[in-house]
Structure formats: structure tokens, C-alpha cells
C-alpha positions as CSV (number, residue, x, y, z in Angstrom):
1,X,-1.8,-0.5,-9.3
2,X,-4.1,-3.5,-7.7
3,X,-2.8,-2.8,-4.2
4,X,-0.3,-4.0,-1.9
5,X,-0.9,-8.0,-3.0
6,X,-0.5,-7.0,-6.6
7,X,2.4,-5.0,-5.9
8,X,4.3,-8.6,-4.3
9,X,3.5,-9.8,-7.6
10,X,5.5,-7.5,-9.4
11,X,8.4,-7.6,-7.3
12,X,8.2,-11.1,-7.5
13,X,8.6,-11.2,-10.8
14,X,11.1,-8.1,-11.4
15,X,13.4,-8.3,-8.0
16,X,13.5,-11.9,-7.8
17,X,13.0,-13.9,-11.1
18,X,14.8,-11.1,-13.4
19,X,17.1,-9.5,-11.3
20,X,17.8,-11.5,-8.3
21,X,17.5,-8.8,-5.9
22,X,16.3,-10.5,-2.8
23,X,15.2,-14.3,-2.7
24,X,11.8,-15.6,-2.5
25,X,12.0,-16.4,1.6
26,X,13.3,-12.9,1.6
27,X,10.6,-11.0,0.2
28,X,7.8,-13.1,1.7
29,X,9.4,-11.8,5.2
30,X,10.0,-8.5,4.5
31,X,6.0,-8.4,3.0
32,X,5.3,-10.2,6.5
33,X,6.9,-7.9,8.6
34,X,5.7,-4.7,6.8
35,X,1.9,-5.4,7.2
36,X,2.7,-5.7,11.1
37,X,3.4,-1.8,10.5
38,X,1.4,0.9,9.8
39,X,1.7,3.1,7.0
40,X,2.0,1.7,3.3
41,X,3.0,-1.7,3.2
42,X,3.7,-2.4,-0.3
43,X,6.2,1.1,-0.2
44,X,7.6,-0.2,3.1
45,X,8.9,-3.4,1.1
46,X,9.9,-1.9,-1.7
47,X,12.2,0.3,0.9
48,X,13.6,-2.5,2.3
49,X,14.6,-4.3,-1.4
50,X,16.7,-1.1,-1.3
51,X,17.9,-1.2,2.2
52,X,18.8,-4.4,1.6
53,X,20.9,-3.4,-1.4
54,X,22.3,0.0,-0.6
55,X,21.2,0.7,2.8
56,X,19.5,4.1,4.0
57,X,21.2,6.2,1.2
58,X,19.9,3.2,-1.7
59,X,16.4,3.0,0.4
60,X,15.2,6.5,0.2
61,X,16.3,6.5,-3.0
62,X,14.2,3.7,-4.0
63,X,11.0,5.1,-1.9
64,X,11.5,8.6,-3.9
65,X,11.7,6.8,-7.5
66,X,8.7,4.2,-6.5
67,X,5.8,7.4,-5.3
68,X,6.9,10.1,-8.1
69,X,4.8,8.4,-10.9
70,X,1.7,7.9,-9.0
71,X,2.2,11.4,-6.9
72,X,2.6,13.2,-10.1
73,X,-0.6,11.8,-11.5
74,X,-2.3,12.2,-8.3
75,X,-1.0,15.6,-7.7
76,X,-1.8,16.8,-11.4
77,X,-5.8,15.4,-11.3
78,X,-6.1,18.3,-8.4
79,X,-5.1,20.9,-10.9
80,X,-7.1,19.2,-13.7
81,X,-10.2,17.9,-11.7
82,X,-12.2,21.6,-12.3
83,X,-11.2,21.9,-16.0
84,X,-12.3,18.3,-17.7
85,X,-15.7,16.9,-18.3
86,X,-16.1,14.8,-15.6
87,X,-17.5,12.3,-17.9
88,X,-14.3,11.7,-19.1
89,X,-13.1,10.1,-15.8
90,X,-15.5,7.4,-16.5
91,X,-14.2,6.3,-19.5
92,X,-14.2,2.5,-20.2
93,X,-10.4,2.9,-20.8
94,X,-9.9,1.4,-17.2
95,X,-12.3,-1.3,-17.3
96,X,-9.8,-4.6,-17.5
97,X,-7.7,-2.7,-14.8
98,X,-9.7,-4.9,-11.8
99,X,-9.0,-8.3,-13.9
100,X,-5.5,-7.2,-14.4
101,X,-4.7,-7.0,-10.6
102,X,-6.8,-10.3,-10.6
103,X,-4.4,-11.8,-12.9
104,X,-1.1,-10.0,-11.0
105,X,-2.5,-11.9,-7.6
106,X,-3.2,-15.0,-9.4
107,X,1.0,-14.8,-10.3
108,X,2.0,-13.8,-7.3
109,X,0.0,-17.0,-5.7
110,X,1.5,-19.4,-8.0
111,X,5.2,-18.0,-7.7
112,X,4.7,-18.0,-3.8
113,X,2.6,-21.1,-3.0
114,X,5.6,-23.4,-3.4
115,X,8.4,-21.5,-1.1
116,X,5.8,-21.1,1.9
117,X,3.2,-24.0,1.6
118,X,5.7,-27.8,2.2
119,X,3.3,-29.5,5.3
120,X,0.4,-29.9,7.1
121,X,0.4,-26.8,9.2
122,X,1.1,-24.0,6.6
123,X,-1.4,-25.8,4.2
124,X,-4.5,-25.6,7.2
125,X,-3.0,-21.9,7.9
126,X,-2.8,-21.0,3.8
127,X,-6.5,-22.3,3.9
128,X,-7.8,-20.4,7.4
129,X,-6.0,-17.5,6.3
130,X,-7.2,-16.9,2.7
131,X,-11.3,-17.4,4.0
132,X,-10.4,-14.9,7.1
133,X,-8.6,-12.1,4.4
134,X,-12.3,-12.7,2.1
135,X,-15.0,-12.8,4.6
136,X,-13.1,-9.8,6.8
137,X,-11.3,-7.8,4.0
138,X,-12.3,-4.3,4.8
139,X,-11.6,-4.8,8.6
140,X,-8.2,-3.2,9.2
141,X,-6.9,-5.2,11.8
142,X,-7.5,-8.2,9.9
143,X,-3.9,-8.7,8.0
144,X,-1.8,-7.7,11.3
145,X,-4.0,-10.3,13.4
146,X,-3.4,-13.3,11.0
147,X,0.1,-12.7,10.9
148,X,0.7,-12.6,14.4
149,X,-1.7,-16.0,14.8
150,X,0.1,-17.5,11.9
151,X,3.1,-17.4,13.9
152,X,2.2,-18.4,17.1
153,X,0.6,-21.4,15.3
154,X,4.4,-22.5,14.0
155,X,5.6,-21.7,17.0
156,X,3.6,-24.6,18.4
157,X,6.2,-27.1,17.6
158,X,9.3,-27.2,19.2
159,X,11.4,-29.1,16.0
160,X,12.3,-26.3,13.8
161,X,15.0,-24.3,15.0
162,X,17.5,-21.5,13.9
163,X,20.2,-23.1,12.1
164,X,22.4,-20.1,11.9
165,X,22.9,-17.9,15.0
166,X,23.1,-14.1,14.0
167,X,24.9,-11.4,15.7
168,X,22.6,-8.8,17.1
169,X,23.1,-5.9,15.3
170,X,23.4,-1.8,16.8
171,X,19.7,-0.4,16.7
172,X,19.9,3.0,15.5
173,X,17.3,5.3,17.4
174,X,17.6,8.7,15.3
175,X,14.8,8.0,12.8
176,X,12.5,6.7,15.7
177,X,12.8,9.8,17.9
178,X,12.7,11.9,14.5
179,X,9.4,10.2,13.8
180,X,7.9,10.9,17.4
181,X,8.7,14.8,17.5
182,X,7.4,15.5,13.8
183,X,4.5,13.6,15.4
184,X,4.2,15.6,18.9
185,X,5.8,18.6,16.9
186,X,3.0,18.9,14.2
187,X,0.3,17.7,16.8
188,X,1.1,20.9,19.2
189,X,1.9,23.1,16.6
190,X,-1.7,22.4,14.5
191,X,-3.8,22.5,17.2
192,X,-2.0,26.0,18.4
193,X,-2.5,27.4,14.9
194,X,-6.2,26.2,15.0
195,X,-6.7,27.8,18.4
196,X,-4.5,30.9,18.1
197,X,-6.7,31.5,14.5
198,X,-3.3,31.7,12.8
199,X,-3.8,33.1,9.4
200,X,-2.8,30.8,6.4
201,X,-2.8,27.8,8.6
202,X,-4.3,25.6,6.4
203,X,-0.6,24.3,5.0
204,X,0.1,23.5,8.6
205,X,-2.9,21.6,9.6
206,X,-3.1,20.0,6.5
207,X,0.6,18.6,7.0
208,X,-0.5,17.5,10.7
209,X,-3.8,15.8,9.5
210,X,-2.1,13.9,6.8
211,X,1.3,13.2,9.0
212,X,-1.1,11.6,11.5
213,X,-3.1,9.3,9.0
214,X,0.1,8.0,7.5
215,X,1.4,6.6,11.0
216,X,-1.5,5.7,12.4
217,X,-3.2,3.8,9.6
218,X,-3.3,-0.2,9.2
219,X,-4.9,-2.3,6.2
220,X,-3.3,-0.3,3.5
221,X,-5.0,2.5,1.3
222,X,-8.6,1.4,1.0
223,X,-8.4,1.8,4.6
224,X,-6.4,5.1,3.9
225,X,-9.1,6.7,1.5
226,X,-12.7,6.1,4.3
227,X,-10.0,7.9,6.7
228,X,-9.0,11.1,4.6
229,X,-13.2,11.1,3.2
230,X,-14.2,11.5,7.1
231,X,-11.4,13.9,7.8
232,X,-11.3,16.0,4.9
233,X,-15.0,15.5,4.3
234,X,-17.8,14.5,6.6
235,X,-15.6,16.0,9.4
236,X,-15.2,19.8,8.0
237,X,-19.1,20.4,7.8
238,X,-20.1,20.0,11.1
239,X,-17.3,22.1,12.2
240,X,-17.1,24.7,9.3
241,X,-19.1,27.3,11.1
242,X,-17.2,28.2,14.1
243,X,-13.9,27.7,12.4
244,X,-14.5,28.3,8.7
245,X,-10.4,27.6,7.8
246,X,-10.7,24.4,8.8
247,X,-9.1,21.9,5.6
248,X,-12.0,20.9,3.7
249,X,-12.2,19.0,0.2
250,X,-15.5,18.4,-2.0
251,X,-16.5,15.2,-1.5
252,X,-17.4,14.3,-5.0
253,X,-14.2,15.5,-5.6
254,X,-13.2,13.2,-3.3
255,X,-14.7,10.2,-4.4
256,X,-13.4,11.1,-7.8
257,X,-10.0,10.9,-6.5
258,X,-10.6,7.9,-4.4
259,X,-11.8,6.0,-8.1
260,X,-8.9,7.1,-9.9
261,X,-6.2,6.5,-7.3
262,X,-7.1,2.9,-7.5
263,X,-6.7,3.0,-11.7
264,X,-2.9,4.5,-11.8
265,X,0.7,3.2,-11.4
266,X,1.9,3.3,-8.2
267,X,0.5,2.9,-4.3
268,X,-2.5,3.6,-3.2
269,X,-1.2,5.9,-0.7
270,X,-0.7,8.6,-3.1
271,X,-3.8,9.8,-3.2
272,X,-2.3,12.3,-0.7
273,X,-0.9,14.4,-3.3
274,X,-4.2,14.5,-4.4
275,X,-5.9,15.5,-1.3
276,X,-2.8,17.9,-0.4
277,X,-3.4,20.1,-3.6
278,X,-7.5,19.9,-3.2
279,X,-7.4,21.1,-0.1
280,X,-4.9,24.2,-0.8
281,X,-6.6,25.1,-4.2
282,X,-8.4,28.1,-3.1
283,X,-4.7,29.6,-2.0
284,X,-3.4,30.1,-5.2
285,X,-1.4,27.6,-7.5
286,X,1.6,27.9,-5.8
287,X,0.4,27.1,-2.5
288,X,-1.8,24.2,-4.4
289,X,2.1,22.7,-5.9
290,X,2.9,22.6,-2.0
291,X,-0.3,21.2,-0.9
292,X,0.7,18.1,-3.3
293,X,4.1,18.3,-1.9
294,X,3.3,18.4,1.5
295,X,0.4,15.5,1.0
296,X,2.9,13.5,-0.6
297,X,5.6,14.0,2.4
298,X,4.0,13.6,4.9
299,X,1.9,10.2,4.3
300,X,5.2,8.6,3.1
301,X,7.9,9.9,5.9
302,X,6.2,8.0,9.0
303,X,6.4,4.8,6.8
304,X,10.2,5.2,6.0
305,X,10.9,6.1,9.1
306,X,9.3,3.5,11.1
307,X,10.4,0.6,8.5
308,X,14.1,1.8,8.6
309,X,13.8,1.6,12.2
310,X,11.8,-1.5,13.4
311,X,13.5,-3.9,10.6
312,X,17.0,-4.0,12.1
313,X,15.0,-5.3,15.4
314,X,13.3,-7.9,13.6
315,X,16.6,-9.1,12.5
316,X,18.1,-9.1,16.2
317,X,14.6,-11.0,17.3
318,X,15.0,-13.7,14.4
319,X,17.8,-15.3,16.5
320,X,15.8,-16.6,18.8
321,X,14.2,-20.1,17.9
322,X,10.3,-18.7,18.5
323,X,11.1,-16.3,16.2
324,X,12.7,-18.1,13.8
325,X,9.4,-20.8,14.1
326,X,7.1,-17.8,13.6
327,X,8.4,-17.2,10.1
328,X,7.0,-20.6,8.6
329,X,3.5,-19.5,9.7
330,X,3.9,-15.8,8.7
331,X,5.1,-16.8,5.2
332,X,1.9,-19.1,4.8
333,X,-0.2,-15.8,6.1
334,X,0.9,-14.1,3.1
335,X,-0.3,-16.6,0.7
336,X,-3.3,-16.9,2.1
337,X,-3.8,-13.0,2.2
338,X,-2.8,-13.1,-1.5
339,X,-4.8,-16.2,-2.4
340,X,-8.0,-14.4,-0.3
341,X,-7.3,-11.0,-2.0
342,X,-7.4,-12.8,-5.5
343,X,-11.3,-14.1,-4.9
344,X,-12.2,-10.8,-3.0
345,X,-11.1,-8.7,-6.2
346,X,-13.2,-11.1,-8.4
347,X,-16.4,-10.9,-6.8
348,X,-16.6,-7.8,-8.6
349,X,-15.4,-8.6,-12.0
350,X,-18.4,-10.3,-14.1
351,X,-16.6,-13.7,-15.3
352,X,-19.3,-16.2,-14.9
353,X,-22.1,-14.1,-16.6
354,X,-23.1,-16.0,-20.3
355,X,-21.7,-11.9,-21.6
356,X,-18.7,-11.0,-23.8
357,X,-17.6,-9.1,-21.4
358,X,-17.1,-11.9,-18.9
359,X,-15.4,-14.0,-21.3
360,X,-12.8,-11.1,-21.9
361,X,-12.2,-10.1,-18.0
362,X,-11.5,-13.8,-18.0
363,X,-9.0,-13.8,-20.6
364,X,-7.8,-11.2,-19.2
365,X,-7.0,-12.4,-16.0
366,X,-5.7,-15.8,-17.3
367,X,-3.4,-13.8,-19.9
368,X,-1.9,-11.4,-17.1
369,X,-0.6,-13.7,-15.0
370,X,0.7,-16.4,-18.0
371,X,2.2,-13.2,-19.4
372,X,4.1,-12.7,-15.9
373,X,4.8,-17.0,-15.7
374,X,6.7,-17.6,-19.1
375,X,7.3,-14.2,-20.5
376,X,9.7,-11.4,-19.8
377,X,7.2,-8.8,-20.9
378,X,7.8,-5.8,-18.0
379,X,4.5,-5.4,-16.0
380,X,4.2,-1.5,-17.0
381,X,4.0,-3.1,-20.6
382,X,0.9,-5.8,-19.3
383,X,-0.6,-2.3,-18.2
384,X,-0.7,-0.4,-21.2
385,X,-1.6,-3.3,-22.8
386,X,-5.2,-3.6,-20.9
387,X,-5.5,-0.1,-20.8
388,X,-5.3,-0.1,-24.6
389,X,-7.6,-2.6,-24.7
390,X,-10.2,-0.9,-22.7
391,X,-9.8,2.1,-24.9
392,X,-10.3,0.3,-28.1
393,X,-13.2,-2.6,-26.9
């Protein structure tokens, strides 16, 4: 939980301080290069730890164990959304879960600020970078431009070159062509269900609207969430009348999801398996277990696929010296999206009010991330922890 930024954290902590995984320079580039990408960033890097491991067999793998528990949540709050008090959603049980990402961003700052931040350039591109991710958060071009201009800015200076010349590797094609025909596939086959008036087409469309989203998406799930709320949502209403099959989800129930998603284990993205089973639940429970199948499928697969295929590129393009000058800049990006990310989240937490609350949200921040410095206290643990505190305060 805490998003893509907060996610580094924990990888930081389990896949390079405790396990020894990947190094430091090599998760800041894979973190880099996966927010030049649509889809899901933080799962995209995660997929590549694996990659790097156990290649594609290891790497799917990892992306399966990494979206069950938040899928599985996701996917049972559409079964369970009509049958609670809704009341119950609001509990204060979640209400140190924003200064716990605080605190996970705040680690992930300190772990990282030393491996990308050594002269003058990164430390003006850390600074531009981290005002650029607060002021223009919720744009979702923003991440992809500042990488790009972090590199060039690197790449300004002709002194740093590659030291170590690497042998272009064979690009494998298969999963790039396999992501363009499920794209054009489901594309024709949607619209010729929607046209045709195909009965029980909803499965169909709704694998096609969701397919779509996941490829085409940048800026991570809170850009995710306004796109399935306008497609699922605002969308349906004005076209409900002339095609009354059309996919449609409540859109309190939507906006219940869209608050919970944000409160769980897991990436963002999975509020798919949320909106898959909403928008089948009028078919039936079995077709609503394949709506949160298919929701969770098809916002994932473009991601894989496009990670597994453009990162054996990136590894032929670092070779060349303006690539291999880029990477100072892009590694300072991160930081400064991380360290940007860290005061956008806190604007919202009340830590400066004379109020007990704001002394806790505080502590908790401050605790969180010593917890993740000097302890070896798994980050699951730091969760239940807060949530446990919420319940009980």
C-alpha cells in the first residue's frame, strides 16, 4: 500500500538490504525505466527483480504471487460491498495508513539519496524534480517527462562514459506482437459484440475496456481509478438508453472501491478485480468470480508483456555512452519523485495542528521509517502494526 514510491521502499529494504537481490543502482534503473512505461510501475519492477533472477518463468511467477493478495481483497469487497453496513468501511481502523506510506517514502528517500545524489547536477535535478512531482502530481505525464529531462540533462556533459561495453543481446518479439493482437483482437471483437447486440457480452467488453486501460495508462493507479470512474461510470449513463448492456458500475460503489483500494496490501492496480466482479454482479456469482478474474488479467497482462519486452532493449541502448550519461540524471529523477511524493502525501496528514492526533501521525511517520532504518521488522508486520493502532486509538 502507499503507491508505487512506497512500494521502492519496500523493495529497498527486502530485495536489497536483506536479501541482496538486485543492488541499489539496480533498482533505481529498473524503477526509472518502468515509469517510462505504461501500466503499473511498481508491478513492472517487481517483475523485473524476478527477471533478473529467474528470467520469464521466475518473473511471472513473481507478478502472480505480488497481485493475489490485493486481487483477492479487491475481488472479495465486490461480493461483500451489498451485504455490510457501509459504515463499517469508514472505520478509523485505516487512519495511520497515509502517515505510514509517509514514513515508507521518508525510508526510501534516505536509503536512495546517497547512491543517486554525489554532485552538483543530480543535487539541482533532485531539487527541480521533487517541486515539479508536488506542484504537478496528479498530471500523468509528469513522472515520464522528468525522467526523460533528467537524462538529457546528464547527458549534457560529455566526461562520464560507459566503462564496460555490453554485448547487445537477441530481442525477443513474441510477447510484443502477443500484446498488439490481444489489443486489436479484443478492440474488433468488443466493438462487434456491441454492434452485433451479442447477448451476454458484457464479459467481453468488460475484458476489452479493462485490457485497454491497463496499456494505455501512465502515472500509476490514481490516474488508473479517474479512468475506470469515467468509463464504468459517468460514461454508461449517457449511453445506457440506446444500449442498455453497456458495463456499468454504481458510482458510490465506485468511490467505495476507489477509498479502499488505496488502504490494502498490494498495487493500486488491483482495483480491477474489484471493478471486474461489480460490473458482472447482476450475471450471477459465477460469472461475478470471472469478472474479478478477467479484471485482474487483463489490467496486469499489458504490463508484463510490455516490461518483458522493452527491458532487454534498454539493456542493448545502455551501451552507448548517451545512454549510459542519462542514467545519472534518471536515478536523481527518482529521488526527487520520491522526496516530492513524501510532502505531497503529507499535505493531507494533520501533523502541525496543536491536536493529539497530529502528534501521533507524526510519530507515526518518524517510527515507520526508523523501524525500516535499524530494524529487521518485515514491512507487512509495520502494517498490522498501524492498523492495530487505528483500531484501538
Amino acid at each position: 500500500m502507499g503507491g508505487p514510491q512506497a512500494h521502492l521502499a519496500m523493495m529497498l529494504k527486502t530485495f536489497v538490504r536483506e536479501r541482496s537481490y538486485v543492488t541499489e543502482q539496480e533498482l533505481m534503473e529498473y524503477s526509472a525505466f518502468c515509469q517510462l512505461l505504461p501500466g503499473a510501475s511498481s508491478t513492472q519492477t517487481l517483475t523485473l527483480i524476478g527477471y533478473k533472477r529467474g528470467g520469464v518463468p521466475l518473473a511471472v511467477l513473481t507478478l502472480i504471487i505480488w497481485i493475489i493478495p490485493g486481487c483477492t481483497l479487491m475481488g472479495a469487497l465486490s461480493f461483500l460491498l451489498h451485504n455490510i453496513d457501509q459504515t463499517a468501511l469508514g472505520t478509523d481502523i485505516f487512519k495511520f495508513i497515509a502517515p505510514m506510506a509517509a514514513g515508507f517514502l521518508l525510508y526510501a528517500c534516505f536509503t536512495a539519496f546517497p547512491v543517486a545524489i554525489k554532485n552538483t547536477i543530480t543535487w539541482v535535478i533532485v531539487v527541480l524534480s521533487s517541486a515539479m512531482t508536488y506542484f504537478f502530481f496528479k498530471l500523468p505525464a509528469i513522472f515520464p517527462v522528468l525522467i526523460v529531462a533528467g537524462g538529457i540533462a546528464t547527458n549534457l556533459s560529455l566526461k562520464r562514459i560507459p566503462q564496460v561495453e555490453q554485448k547487445p543481446r537477441k530481442i525477443r518479439w513474441w510477447n510484443f506482437w502477443l500484446f498488439g493482437i490481444i489489443f486489436i483482437a479484443a478492440g474488433v471483437i468488443s466493438e462487434t459484440a456491441k454492434n452485433d447486440n451479442w447477448p451476454n457480452r458484457k464479459p467481453i467488453n468488460l475484458f476489452e475496456n479493462t485490457y485497454r486501460m491497463g496499456s494505455l495508462v501512465f502515472g500509476g493507479g490514481h490516474v488508473l481509478m479517474p479512468m475506470m470512474y469515467e468509463q464504468f461510470s459517468v460514461r454508461p449513463e449517457a449511453v445506457k438508453k440506446r444500449d442498455p448492456n453497456v458495463v456499468q458500475i454504481d458510482e458510490n460503489d465506485m468511490y467505495t472501491g476507489m477509498g479502499i483500494v488505496r488502504a490494502i496490501p498490494g498495487p493500486v492496480f488491483s482495483i480491477a478485480s474489484f471493478t471486474g466482479g461489480m460490473a458482472l454482479e447482476d450475471m450471477g456469482t459465477e460469472m461475478q468470480v470471472v469478472g474479478c478474474i478477467i479484471g485482474t488479467v487483463a489490467i496486469f497482462l499489458p504490463s508484463a508483456l510490455l516490461v518483458l519486452f522493452f527491458f532487454p532493449i534498454w539493456n542493448n541502448l545502455k551501451k552507448y555512452a548517451a545512454v549510459y550519461r542519462s542514467l545519472e540524471g534518471i536515478n536523481a529523477v527518482v529521488v526527487g519523485i520520491m522526496i516530492g511524493s513524501t510532502f505531497y502525501i503529507m499535505k493531507d496528514i494533520s501533523i502541525i495542528e496543536a491536536k493529539t492526533i497530529s502528534l501521533l501521525n507524526v510519530s507515526v511517520i518518524i517510527g515507520t521509517c526508523l523501524m525500516l532504518l535499524y530494524t529487521r521488522i518485515p514491512p507487512p508486520i509495520i502494517v498490522a502494526l498501524c492498523l492495530l493502532l487505528g483500531y484501538l486509538i
